[in-house]
FIDRENVO-986586 format. One line per field, with one value per atom (N, C-alpha, C): x, y, z; atom name. Coordinates in Angstrom, 3 decimals. Atoms other than C-alpha are relative to their C-alpha. Layout:
residues N
u: [X;...]
v: [Y;...]
w: [Z;...]
a: [CA;...]
This chain:
residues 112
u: [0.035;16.065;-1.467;0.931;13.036;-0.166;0.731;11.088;-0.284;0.096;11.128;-1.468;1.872;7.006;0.069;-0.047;8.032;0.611;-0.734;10.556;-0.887;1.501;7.653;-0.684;0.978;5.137;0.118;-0.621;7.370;0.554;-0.755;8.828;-1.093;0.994;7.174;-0.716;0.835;6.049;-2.062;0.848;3.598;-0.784;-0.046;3.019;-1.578;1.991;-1.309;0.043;0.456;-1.089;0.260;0.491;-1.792;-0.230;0.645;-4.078;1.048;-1.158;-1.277;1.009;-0.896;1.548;-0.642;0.551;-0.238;-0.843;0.423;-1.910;1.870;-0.975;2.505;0.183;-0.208;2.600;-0.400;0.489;0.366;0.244;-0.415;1.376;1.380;-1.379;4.802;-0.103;-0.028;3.793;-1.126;0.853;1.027;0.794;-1.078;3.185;1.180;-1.990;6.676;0.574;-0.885;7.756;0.143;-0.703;9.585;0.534;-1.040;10.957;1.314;-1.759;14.510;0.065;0.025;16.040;-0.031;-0.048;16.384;-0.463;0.865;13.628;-0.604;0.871;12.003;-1.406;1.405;8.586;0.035;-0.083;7.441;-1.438;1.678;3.858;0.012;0.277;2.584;-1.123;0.526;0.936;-1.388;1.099;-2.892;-0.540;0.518;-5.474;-1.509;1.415;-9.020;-0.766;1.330;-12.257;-1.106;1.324;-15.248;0.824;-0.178;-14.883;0.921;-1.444;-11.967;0.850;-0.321;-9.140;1.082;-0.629;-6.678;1.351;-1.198;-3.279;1.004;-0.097;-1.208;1.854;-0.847;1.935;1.340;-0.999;5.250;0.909;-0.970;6.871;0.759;-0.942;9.886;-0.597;0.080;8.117;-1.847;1.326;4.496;-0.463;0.663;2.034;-1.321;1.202;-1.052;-0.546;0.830;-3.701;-0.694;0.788;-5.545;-0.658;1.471;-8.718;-0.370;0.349;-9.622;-0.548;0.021;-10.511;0.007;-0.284;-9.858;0.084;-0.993;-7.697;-0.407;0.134;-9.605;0.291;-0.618;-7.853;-0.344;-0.224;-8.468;1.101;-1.411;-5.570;0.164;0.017;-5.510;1.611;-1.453;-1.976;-0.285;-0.746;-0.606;1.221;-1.685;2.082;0.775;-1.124;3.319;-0.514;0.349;2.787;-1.076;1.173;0.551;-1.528;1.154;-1.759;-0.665;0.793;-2.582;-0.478;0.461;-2.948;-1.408;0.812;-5.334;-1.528;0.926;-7.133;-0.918;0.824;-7.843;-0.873;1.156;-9.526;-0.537;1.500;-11.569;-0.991;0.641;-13.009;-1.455;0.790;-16.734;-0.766;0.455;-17.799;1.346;-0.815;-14.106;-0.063;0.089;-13.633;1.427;-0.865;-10.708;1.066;-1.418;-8.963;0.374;0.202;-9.604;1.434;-0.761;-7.590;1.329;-1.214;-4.694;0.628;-0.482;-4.543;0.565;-0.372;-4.102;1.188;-1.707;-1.115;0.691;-1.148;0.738;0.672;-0.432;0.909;0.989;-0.860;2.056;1.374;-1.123;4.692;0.957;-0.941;5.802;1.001;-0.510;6.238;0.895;-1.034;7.948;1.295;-1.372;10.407;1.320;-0.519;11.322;0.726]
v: [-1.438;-20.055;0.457;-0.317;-18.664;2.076;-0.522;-15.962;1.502;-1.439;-12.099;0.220;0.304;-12.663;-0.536;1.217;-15.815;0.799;-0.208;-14.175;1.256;-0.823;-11.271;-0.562;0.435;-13.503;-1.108;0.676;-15.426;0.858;-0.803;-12.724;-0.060;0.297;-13.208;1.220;-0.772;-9.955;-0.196;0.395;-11.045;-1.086;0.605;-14.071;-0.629;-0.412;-13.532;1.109;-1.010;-10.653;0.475;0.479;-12.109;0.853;-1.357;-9.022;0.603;-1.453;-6.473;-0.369;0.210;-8.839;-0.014;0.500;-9.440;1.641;-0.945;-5.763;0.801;-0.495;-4.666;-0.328;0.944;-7.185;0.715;-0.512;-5.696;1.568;-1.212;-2.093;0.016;0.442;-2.980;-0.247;0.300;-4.205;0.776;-0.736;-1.348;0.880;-1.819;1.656;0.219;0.115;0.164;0.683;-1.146;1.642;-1.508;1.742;-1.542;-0.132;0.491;-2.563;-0.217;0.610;-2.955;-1.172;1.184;-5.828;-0.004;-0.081;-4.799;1.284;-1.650;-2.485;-0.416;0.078;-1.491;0.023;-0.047;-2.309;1.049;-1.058;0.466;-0.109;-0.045;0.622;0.711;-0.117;2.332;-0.923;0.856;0.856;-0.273;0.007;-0.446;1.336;-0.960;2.410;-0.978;0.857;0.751;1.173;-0.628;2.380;-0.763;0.846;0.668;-1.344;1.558;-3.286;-0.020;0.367;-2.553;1.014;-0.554;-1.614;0.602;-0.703;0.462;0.141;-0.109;0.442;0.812;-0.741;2.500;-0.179;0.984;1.334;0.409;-0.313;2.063;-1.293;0.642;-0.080;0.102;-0.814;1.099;1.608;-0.797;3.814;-0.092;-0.077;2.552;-0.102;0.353;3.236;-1.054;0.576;1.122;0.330;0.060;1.212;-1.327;0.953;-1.517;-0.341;0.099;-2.321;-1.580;0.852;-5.250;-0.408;0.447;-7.277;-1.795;1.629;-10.744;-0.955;1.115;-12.234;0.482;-0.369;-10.438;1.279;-2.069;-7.242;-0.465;-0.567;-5.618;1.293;-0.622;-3.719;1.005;-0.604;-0.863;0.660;-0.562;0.029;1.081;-1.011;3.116;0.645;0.236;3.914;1.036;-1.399;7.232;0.435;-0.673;9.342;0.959;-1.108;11.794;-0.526;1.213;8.616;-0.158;0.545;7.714;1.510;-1.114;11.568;0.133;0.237;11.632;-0.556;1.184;8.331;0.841;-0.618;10.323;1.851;-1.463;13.781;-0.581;0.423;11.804;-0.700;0.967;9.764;0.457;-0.679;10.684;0.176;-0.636;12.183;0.028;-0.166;12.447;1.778;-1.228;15.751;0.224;-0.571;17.933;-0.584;0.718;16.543;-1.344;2.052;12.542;-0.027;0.031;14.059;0.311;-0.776;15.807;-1.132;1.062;12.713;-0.645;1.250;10.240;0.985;-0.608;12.943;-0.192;0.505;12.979;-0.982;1.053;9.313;-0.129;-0.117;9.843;0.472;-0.868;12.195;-0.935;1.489;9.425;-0.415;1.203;6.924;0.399;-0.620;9.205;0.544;0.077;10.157;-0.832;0.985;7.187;-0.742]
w: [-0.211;-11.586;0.045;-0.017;-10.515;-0.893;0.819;-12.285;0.853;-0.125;-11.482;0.827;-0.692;-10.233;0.905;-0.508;-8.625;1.452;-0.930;-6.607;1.081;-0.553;-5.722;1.111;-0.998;-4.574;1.056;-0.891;-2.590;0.976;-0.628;-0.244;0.893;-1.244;3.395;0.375;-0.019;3.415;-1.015;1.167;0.596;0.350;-0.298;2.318;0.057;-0.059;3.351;-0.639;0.551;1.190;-1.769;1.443;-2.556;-0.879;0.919;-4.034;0.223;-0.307;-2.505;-1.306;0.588;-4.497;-1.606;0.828;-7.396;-1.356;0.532;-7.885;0.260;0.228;-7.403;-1.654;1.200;-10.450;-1.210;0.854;-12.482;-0.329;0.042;-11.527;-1.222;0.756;-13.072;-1.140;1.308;-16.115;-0.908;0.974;-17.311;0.564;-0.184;-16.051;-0.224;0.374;-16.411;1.126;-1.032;-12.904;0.528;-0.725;-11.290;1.122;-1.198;-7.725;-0.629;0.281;-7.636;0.432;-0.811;-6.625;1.558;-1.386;-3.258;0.535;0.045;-2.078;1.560;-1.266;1.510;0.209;0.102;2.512;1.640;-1.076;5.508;0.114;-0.591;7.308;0.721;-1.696;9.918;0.673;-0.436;12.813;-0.562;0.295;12.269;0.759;-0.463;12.764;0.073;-0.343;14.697;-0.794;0.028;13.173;-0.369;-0.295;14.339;-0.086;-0.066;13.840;-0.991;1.078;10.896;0.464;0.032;10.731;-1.426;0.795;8.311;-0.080;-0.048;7.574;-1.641;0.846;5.341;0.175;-0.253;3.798;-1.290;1.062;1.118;-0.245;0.625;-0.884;-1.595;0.442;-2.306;-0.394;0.424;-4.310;0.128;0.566;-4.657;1.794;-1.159;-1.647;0.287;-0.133;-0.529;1.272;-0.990;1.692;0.165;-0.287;3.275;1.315;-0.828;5.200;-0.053;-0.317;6.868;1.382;-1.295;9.943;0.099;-0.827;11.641;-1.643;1.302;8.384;-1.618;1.391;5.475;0.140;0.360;4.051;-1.633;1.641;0.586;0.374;0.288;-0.731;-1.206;0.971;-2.911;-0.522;-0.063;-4.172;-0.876;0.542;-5.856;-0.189;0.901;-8.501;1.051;-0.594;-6.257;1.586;-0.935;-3.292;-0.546;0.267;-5.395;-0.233;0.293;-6.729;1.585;-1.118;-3.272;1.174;-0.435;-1.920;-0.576;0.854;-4.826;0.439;-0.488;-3.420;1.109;-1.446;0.159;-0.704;0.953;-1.795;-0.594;0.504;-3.574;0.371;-1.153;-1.026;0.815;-0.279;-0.297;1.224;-1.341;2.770;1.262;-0.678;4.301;0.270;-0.876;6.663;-0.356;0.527;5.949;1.204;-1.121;9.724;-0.606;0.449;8.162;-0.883;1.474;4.937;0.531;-0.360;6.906;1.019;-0.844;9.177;-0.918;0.593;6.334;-0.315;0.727;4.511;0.919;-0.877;7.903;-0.048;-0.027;7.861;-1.288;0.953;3.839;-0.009;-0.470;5.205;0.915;-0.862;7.993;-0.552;0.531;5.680;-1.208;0.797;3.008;0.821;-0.536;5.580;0.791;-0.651;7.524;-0.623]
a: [N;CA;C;N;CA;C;N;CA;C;N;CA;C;N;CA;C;N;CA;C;N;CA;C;N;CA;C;N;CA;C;N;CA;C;N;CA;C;N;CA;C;N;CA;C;N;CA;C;N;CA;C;N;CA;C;N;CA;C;N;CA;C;N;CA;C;N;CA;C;N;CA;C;N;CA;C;N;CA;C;N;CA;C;N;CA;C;N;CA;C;N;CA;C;N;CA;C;N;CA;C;N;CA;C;N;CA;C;N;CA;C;N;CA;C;N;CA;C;N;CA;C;N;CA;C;N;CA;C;N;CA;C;N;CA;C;N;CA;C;N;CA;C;N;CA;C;N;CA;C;N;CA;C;N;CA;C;N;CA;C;N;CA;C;N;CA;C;N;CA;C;N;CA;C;N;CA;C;N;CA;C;N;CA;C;N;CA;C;N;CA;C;N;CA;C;N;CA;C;N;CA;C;N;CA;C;N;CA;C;N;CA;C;N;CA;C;N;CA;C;N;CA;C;N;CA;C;N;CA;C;N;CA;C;N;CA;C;N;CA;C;N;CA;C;N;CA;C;N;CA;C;N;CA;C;N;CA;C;N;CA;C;N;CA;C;N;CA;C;N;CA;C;N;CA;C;N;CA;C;N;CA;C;N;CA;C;N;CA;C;N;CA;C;N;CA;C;N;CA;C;N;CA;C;N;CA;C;N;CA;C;N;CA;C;N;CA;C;N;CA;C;N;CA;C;N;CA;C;N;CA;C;N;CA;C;N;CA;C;N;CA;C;N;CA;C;N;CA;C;N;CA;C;N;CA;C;N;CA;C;N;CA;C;N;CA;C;N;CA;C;N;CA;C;N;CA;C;N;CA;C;N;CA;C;N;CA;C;N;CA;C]
């Protein structure tokens, strides 16, 4: 019988994306907010800016963002939708369209 983690960082979504599974892991066990057993992962498409790009992403409840290019991404997750609203207002030297772009996408992916 494999192991509640095990079964985590085995799911092909997770597959090249280690930090993402790994910072769910840790979310789970300092906040106590948990995946179910059977939960949806949701993205939208990549967004290009300059030589990276950006992608923005829900699973089940917790959102992430992540930035990369040609095979390296970092991955910042967050416990809610308000945590990662949060993330984009505090972000320094973003423009008020940058901020209303990224919520849309929040809005997307909260309704889809």
């Amino acid at each position: 019988m494999t192991t509640r983690q095990e079964r985590i960082l085995q799911l092909p979504f997770f597959e090249n994306k280690r930090e993402l599974a790994e910072q769910v892991l840790k979310m789970e066990r300092e906040e106590h907010v948990y995946l179910p057993d059977q939960f949806e992962i949701k993205q939208v498409p990549p967004y290009s800016f300059g030589d990276k790009q950006s992608i923005i992403g829900r699973i089940h409840e917790f959102y992430f963002v992540s930035v990369g290019s040609e095979g390296e991404w970092k991955y910042q997750l967050f416990k809610d939708e308000i945590k990662c609203r949060e993330f984009f207002i505090t972000l320094s030297g973003i423009t008020d369209q940058q901020i209303a772009f990224w919520f849309n996408n929040i809005e997307l992916l909260k309704s889809s």
